[in-house]
N, CA, C and O atoms as a Maestro MAE file, in Angstrom:
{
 s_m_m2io_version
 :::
 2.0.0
}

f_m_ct {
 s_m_title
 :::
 protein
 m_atom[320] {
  # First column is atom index #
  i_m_mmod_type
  r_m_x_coord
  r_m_y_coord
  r_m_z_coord
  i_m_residue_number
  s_m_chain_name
  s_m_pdb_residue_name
  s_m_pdb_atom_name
  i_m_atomic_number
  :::
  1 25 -17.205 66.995 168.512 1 A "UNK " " N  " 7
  2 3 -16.327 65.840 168.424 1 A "UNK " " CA " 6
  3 2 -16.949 64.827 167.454 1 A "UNK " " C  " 6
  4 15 -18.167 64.684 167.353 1 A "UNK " " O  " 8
  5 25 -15.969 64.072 166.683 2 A "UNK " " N  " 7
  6 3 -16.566 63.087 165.698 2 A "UNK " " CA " 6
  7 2 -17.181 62.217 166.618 2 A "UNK " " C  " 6
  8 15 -16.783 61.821 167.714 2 A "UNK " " O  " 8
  9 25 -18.739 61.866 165.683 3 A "UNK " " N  " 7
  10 3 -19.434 60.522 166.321 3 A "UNK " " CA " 6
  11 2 -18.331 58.988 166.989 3 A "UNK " " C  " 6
  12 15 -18.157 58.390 168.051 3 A "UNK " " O  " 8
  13 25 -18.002 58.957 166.049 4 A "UNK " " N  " 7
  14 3 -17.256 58.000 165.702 4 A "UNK " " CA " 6
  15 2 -15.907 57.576 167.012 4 A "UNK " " C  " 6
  16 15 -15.668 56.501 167.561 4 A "UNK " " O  " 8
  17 25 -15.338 58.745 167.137 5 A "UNK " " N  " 7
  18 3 -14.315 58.945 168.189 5 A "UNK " " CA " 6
  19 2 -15.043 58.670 169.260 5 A "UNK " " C  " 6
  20 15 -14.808 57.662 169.927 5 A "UNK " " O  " 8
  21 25 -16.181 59.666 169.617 6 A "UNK " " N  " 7
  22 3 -16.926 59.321 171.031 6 A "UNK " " CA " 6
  23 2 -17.584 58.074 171.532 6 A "UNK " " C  " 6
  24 15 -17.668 57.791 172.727 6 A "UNK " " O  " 8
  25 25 -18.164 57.157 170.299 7 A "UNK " " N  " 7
  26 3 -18.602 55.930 170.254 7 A "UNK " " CA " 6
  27 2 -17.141 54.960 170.988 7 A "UNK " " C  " 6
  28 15 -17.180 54.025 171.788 7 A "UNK " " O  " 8
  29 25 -16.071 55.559 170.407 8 A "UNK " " N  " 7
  30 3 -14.999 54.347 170.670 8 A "UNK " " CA " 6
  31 2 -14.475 54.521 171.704 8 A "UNK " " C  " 6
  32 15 -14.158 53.530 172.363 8 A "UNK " " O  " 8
  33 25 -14.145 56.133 172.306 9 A "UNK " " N  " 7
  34 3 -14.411 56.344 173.519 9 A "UNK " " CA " 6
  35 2 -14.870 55.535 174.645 9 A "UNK " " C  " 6
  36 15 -14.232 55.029 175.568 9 A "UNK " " O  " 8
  37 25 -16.063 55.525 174.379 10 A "UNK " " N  " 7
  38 3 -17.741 55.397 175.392 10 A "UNK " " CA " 6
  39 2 -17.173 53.548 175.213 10 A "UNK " " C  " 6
  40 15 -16.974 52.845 176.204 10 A "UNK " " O  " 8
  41 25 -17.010 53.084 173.879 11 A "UNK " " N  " 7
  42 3 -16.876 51.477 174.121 11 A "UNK " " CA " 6
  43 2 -15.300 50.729 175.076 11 A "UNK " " C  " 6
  44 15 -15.291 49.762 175.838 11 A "UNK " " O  " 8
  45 25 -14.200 51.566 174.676 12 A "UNK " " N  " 7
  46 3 -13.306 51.613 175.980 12 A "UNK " " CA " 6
  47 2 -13.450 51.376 177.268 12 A "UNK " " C  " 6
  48 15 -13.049 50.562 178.100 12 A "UNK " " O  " 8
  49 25 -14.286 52.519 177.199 13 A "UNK " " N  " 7
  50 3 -14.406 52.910 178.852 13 A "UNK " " CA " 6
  51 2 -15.545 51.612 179.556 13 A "UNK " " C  " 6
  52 15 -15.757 51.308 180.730 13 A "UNK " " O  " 8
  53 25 -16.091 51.084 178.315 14 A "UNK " " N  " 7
  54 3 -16.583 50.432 178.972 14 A "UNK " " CA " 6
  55 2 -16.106 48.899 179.085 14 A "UNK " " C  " 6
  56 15 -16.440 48.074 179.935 14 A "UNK " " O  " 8
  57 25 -15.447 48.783 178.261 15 A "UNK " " N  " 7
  58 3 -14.562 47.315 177.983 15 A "UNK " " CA " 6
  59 2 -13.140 47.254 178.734 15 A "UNK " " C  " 6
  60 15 -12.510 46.197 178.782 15 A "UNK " " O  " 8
  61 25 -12.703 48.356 179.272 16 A "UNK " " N  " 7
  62 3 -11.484 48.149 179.782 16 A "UNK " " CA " 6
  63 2 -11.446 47.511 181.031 16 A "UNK " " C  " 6
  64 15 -10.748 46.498 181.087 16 A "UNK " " O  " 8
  65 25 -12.121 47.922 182.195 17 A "UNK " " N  " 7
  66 3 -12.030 47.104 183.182 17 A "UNK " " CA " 6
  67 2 -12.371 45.606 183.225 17 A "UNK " " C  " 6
  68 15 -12.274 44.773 184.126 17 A "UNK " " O  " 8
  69 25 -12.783 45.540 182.011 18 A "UNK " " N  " 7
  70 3 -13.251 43.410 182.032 18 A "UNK " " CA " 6
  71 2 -12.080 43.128 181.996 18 A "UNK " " C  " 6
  72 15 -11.872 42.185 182.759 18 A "UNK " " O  " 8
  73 25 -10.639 43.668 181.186 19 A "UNK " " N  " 7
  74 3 -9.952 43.304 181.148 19 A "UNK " " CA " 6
  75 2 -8.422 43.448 182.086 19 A "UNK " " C  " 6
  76 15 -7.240 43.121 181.989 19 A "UNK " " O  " 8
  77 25 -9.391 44.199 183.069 20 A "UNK " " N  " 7
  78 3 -7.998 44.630 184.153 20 A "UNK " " CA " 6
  79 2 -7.709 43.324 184.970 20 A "UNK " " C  " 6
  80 15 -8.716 42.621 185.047 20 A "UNK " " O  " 8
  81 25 -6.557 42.786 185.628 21 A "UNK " " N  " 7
  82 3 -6.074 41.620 185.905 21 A "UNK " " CA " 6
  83 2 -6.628 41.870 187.443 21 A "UNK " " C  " 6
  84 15 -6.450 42.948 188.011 21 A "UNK " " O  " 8
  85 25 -7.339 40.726 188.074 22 A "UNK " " N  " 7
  86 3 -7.580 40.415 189.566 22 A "UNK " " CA " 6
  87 2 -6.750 39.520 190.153 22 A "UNK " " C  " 6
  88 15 -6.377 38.382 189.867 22 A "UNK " " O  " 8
  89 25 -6.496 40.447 191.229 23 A "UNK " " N  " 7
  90 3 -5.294 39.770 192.457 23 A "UNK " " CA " 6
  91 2 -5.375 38.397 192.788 23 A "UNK " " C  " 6
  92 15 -6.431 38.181 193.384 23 A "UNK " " O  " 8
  93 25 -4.669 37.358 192.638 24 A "UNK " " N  " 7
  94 3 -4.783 36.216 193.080 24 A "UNK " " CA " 6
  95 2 -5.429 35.644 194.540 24 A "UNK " " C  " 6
  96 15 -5.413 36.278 195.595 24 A "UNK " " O  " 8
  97 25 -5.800 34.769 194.412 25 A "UNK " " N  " 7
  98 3 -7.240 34.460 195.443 25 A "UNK " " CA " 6
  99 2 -6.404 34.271 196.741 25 A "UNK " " C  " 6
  100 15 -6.972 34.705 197.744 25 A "UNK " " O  " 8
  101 25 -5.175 33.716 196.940 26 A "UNK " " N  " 7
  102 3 -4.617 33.569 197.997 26 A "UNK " " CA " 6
  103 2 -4.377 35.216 199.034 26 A "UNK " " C  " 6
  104 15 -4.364 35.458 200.240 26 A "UNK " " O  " 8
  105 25 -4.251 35.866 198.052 27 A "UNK " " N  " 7
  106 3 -4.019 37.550 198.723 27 A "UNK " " CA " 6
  107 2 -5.426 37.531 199.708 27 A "UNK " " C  " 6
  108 15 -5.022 38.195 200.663 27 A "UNK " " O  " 8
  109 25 -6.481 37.252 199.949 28 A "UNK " " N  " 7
  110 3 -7.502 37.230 200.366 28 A "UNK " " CA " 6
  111 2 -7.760 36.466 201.601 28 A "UNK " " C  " 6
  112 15 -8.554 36.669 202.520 28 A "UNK " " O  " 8
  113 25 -6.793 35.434 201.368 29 A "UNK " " N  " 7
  114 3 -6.324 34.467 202.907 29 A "UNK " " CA " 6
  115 2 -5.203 35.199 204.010 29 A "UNK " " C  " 6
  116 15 -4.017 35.527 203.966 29 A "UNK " " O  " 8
  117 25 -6.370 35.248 205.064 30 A "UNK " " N  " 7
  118 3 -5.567 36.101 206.190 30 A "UNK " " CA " 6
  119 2 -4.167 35.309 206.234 30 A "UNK " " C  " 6
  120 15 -3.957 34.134 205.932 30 A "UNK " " O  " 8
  121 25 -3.368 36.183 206.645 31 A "UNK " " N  " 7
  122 3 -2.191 35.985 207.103 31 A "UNK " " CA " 6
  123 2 -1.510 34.969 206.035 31 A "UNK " " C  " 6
  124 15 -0.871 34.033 206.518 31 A "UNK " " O  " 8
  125 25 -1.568 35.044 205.057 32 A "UNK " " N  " 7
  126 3 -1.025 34.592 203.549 32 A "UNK " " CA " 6
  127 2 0.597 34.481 203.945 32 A "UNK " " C  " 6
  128 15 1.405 33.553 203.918 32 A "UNK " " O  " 8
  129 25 0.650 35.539 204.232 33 A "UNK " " N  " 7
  130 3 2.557 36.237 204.083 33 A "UNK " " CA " 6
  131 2 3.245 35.522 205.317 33 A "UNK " " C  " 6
  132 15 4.403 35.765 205.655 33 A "UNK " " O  " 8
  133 25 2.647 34.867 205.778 34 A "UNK " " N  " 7
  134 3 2.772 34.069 207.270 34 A "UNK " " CA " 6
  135 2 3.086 32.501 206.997 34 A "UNK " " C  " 6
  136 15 3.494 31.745 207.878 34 A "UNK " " O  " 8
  137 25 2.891 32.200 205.940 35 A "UNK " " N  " 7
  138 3 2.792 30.737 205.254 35 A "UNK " " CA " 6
  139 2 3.856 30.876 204.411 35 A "UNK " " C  " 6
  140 15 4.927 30.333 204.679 35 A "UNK " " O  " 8
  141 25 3.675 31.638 203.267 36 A "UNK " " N  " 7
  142 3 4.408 31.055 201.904 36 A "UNK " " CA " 6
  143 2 5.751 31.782 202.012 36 A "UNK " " C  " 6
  144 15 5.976 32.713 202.785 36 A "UNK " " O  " 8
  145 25 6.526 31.301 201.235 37 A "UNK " " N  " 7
  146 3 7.911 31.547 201.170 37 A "UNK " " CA " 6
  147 2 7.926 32.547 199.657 37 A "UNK " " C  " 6
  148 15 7.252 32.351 198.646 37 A "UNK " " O  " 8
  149 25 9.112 33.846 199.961 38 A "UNK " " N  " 7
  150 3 9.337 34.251 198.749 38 A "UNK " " CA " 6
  151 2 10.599 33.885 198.085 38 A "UNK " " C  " 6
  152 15 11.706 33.874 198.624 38 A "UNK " " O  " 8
  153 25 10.342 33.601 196.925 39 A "UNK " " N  " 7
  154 3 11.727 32.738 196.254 39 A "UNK " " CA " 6
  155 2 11.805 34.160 194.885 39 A "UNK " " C  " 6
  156 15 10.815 34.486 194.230 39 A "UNK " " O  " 8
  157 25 13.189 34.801 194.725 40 A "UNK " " N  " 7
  158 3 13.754 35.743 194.096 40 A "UNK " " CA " 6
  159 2 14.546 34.786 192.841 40 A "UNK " " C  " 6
  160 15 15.397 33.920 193.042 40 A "UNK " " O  " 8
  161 25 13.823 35.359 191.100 41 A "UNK " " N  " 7
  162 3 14.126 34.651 190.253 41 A "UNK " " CA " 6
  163 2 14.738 35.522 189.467 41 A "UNK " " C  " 6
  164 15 13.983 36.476 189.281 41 A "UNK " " O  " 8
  165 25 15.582 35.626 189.009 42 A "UNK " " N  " 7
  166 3 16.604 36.682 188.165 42 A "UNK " " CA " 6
  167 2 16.427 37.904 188.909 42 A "UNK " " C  " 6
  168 15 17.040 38.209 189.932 42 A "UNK " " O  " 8
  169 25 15.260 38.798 188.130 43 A "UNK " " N  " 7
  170 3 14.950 40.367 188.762 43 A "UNK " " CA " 6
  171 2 13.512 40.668 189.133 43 A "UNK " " C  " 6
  172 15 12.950 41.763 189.176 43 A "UNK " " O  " 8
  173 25 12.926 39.170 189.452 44 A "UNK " " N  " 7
  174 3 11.547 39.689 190.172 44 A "UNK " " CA " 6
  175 2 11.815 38.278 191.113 44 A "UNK " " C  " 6
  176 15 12.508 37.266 191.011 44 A "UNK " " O  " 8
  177 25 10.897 38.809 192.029 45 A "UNK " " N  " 7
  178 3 10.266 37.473 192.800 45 A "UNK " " CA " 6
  179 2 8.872 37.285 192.785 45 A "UNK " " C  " 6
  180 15 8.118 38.089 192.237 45 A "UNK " " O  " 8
  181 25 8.373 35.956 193.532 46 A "UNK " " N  " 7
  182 3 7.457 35.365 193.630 46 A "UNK " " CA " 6
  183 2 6.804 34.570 195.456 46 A "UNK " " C  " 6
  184 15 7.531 34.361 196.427 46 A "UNK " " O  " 8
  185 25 5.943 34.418 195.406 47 A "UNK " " N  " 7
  186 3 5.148 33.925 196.369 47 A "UNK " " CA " 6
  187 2 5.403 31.874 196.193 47 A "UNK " " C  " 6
  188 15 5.054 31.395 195.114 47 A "UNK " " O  " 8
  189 25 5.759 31.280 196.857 48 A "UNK " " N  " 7
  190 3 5.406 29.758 196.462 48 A "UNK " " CA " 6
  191 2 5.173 29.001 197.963 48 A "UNK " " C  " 6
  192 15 5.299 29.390 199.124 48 A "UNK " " O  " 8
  193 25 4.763 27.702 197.331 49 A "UNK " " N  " 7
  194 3 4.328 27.055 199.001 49 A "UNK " " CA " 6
  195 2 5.545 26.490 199.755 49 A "UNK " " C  " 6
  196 15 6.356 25.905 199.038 49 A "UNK " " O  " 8
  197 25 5.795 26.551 200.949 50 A "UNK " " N  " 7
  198 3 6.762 25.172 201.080 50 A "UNK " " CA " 6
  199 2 6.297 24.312 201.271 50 A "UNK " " C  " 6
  200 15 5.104 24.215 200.983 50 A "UNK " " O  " 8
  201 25 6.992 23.232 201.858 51 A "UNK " " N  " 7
  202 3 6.773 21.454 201.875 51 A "UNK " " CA " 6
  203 2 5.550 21.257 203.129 51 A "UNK " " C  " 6
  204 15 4.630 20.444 203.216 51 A "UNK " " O  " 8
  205 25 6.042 22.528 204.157 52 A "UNK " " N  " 7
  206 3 5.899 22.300 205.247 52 A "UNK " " CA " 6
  207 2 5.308 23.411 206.006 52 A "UNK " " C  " 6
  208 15 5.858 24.502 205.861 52 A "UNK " " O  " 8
  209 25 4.469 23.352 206.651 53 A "UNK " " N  " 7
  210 3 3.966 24.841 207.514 53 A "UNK " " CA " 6
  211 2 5.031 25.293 208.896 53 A "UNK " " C  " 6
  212 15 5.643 24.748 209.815 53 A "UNK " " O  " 8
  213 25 4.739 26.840 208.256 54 A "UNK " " N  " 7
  214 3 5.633 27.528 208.913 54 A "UNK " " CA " 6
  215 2 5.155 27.735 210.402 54 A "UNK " " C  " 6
  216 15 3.950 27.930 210.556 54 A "UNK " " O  " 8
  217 25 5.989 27.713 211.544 55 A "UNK " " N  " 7
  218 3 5.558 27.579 213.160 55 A "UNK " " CA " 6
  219 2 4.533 28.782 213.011 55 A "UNK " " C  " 6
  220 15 3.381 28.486 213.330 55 A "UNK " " O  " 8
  221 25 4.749 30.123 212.571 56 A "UNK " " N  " 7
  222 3 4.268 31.613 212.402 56 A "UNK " " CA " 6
  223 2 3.173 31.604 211.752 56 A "UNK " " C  " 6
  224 15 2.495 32.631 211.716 56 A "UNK " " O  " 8
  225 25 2.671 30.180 210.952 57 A "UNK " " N  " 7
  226 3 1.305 30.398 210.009 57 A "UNK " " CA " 6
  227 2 0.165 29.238 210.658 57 A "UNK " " C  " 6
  228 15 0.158 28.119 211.171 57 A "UNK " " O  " 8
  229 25 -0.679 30.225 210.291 58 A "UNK " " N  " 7
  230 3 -2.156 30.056 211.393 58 A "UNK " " CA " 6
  231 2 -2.030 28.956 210.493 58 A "UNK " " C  " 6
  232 15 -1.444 28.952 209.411 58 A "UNK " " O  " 8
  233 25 -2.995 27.484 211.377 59 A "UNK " " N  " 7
  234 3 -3.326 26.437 210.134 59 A "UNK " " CA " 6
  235 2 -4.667 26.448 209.738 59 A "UNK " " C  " 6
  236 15 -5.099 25.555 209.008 59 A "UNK " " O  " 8
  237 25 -5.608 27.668 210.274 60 A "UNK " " N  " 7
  238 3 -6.601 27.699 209.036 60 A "UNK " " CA " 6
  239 2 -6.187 28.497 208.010 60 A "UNK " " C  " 6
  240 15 -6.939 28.573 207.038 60 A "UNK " " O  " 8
  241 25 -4.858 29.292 207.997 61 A "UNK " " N  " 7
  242 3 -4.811 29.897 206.637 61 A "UNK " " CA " 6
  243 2 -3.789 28.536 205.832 61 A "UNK " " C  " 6
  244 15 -4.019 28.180 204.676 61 A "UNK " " O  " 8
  245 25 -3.126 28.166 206.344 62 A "UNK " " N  " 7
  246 3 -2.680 26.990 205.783 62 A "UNK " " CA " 6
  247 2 -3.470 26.254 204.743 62 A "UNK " " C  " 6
  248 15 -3.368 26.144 203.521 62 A "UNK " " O  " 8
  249 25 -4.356 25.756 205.718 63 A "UNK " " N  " 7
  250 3 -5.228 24.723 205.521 63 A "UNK " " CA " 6
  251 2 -6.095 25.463 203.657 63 A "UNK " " C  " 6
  252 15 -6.151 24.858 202.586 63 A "UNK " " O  " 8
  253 25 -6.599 26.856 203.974 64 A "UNK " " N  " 7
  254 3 -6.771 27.444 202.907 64 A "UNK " " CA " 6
  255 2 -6.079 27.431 201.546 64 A "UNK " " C  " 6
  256 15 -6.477 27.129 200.421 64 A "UNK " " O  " 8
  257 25 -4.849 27.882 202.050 65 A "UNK " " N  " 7
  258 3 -4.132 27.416 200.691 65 A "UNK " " CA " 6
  259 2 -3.912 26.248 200.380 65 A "UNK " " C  " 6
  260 15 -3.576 26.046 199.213 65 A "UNK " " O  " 8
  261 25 -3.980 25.561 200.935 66 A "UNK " " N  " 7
  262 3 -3.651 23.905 200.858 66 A "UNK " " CA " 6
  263 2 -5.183 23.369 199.415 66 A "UNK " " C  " 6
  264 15 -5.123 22.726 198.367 66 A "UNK " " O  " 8
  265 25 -6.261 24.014 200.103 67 A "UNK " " N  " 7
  266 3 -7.292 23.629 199.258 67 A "UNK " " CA " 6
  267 2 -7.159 24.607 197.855 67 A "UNK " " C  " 6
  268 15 -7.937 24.221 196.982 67 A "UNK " " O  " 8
  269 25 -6.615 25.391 197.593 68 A "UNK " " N  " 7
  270 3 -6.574 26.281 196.457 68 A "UNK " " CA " 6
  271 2 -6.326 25.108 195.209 68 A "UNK " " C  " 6
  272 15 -5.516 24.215 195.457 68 A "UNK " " O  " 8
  273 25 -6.942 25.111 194.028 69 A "UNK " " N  " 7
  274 3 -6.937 24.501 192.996 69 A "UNK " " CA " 6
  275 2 -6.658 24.921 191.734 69 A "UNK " " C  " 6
  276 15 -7.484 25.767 191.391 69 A "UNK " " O  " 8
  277 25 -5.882 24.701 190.930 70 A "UNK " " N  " 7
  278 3 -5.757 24.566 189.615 70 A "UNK " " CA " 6
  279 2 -5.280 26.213 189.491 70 A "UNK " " C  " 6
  280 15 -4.169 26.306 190.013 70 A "UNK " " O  " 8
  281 25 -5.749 27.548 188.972 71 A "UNK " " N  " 7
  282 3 -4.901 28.526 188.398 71 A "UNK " " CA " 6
  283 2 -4.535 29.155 190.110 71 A "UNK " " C  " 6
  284 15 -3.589 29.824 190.526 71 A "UNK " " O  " 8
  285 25 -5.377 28.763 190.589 72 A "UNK " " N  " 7
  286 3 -5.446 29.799 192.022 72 A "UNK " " CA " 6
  287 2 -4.237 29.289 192.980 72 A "UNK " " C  " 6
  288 15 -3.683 30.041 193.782 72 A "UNK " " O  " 8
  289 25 -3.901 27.951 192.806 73 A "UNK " " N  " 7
  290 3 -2.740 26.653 193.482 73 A "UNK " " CA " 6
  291 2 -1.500 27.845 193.789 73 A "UNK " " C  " 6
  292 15 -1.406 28.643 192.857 73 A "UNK " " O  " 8
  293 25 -0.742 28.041 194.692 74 A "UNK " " N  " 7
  294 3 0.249 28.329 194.597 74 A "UNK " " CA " 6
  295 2 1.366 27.157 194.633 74 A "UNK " " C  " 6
  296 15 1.387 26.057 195.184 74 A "UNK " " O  " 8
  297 25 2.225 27.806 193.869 75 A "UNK " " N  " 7
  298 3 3.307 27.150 192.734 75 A "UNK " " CA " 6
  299 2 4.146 26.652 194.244 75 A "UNK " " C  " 6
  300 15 4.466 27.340 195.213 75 A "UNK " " O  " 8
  301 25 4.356 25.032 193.951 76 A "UNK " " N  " 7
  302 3 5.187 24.524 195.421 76 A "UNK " " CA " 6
  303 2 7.023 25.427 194.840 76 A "UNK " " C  " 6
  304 15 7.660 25.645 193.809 76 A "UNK " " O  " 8
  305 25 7.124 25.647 196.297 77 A "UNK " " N  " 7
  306 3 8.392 25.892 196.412 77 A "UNK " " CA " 6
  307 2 9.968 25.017 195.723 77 A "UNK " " C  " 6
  308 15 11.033 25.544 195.401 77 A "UNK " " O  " 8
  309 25 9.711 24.065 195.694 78 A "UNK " " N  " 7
  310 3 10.790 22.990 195.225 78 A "UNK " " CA " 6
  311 2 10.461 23.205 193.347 78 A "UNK " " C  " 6
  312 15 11.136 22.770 192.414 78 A "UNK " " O  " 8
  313 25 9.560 23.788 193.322 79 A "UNK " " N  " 7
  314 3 9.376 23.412 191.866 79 A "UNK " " CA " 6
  315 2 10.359 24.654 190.862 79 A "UNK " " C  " 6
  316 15 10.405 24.776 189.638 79 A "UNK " " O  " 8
  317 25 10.963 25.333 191.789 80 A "UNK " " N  " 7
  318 3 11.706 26.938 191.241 80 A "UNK " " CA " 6
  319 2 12.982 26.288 191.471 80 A "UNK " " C  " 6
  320 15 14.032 26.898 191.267 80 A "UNK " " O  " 8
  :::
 }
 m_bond[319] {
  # First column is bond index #
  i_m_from
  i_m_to
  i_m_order
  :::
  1 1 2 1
  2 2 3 1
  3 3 4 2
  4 3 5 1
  5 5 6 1
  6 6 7 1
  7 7 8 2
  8 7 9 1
  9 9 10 1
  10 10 11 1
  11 11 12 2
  12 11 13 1
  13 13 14 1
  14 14 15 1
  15 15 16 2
  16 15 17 1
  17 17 18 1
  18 18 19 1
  19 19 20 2
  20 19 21 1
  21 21 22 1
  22 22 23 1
  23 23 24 2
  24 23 25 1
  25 25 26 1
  26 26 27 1
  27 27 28 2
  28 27 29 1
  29 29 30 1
  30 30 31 1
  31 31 32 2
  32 31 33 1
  33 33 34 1
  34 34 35 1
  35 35 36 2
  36 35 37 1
  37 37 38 1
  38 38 39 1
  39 39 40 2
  40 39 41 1
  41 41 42 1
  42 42 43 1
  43 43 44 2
  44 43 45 1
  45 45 46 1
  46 46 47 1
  47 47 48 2
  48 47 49 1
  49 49 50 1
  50 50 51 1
  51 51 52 2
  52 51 53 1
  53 53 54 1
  54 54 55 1
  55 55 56 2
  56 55 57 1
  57 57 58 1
  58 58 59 1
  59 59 60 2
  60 59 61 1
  61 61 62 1
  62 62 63 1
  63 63 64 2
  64 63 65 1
  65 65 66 1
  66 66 67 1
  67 67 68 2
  68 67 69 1
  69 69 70 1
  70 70 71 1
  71 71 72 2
  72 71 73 1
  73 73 74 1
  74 74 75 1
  75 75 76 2
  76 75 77 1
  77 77 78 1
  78 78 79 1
  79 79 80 2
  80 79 81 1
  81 81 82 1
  82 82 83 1
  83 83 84 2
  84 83 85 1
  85 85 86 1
  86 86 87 1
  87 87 88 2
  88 87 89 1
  89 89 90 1
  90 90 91 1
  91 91 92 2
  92 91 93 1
  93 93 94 1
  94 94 95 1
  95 95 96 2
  96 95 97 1
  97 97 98 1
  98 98 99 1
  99 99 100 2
  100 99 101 1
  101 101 102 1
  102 102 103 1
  103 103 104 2
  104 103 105 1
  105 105 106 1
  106 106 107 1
  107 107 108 2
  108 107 109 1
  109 109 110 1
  110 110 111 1
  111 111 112 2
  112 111 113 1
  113 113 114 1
  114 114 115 1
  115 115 116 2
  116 115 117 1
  117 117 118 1
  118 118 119 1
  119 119 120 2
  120 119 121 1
  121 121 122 1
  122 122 123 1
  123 123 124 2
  124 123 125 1
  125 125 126 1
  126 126 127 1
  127 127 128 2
  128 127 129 1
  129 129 130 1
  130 130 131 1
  131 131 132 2
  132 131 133 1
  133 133 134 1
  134 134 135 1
  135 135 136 2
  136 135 137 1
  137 137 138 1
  138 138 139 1
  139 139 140 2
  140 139 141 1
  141 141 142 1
  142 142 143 1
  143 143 144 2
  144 143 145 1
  145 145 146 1
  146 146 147 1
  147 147 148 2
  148 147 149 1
  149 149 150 1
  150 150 151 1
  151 151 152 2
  152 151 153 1
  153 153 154 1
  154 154 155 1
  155 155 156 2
  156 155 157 1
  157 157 158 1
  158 158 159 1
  159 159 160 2
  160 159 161 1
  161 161 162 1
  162 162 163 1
  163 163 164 2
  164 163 165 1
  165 165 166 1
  166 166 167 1
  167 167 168 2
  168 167 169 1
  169 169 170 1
  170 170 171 1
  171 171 172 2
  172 171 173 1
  173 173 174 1
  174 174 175 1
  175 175 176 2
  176 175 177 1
  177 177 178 1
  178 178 179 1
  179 179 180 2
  180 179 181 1
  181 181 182 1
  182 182 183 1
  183 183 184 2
  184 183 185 1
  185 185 186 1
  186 186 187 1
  187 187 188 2
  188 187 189 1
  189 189 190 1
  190 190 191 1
  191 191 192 2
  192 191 193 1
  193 193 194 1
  194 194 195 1
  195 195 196 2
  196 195 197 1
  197 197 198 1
  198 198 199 1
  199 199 200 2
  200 199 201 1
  201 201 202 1
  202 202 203 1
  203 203 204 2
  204 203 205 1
  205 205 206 1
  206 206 207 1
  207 207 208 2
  208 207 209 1
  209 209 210 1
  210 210 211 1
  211 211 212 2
  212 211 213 1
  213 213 214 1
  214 214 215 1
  215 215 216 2
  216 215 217 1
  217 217 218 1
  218 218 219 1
  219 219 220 2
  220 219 221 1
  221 221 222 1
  222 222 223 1
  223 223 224 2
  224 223 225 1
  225 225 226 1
  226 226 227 1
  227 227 228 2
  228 227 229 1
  229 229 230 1
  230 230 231 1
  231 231 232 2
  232 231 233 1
  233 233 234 1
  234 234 235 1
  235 235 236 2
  236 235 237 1
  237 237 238 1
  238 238 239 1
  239 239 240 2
  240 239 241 1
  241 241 242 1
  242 242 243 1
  243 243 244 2
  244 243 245 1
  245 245 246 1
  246 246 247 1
  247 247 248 2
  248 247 249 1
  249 249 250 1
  250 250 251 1
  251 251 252 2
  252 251 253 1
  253 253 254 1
  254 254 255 1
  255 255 256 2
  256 255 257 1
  257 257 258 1
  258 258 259 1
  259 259 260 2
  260 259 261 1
  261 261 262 1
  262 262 263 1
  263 263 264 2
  264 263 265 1
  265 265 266 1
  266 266 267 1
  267 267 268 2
  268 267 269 1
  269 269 270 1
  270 270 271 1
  271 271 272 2
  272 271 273 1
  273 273 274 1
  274 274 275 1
  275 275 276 2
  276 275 277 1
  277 277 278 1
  278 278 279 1
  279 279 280 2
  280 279 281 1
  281 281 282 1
  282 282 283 1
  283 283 284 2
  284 283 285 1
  285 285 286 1
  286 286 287 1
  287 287 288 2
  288 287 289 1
  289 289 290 1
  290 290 291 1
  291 291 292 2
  292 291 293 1
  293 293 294 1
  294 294 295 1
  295 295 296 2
  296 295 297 1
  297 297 298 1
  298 298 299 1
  299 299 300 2
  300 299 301 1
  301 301 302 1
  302 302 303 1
  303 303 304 2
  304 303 305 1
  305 305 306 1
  306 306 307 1
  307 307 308 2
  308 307 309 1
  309 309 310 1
  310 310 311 1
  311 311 312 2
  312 311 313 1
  313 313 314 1
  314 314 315 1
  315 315 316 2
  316 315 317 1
  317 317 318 1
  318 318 319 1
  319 319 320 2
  :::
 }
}
């Protein structure tokens, strides 16, 4: 096999996973799906907060997302 091919190979394999996308930090807060509301936008949906905690969501996972900041924030509900 050409040097050359296998070098670019070998540098792939090693550069690709830096660039694979990681699950948003809220997926990691128990009972997530217990809190947030899903709001359906043309042909996908999304995860967002409501105003208000749901009777069904623990308030330390609440409380969790509540502290989430800046890219990790889930998007308030009123804002769709």
């Amino acid at each position: 096999m050409n040097r050359t091919l296998v070098l670019g190979i070998l540098l792939w394999m090693t550069l690709s996973p830096a660039f694979a996308a990681t699950p948003p930090k809220y997926v990691a807060i128990k009972d997530f799906n217990l809190c947030l509301q899903e709001k359906n936008i043309d042909i996908y949906s999304v995860w967002c907060m409501p105003s208000k905690r749901a009777a069904a969501c623990p308030r330390a996972s609440w409380k969790a997302l509540k502290r989430l900041k800046k890219r990790d924030k889930v998007q308030a509900c009123e804002s769709f």
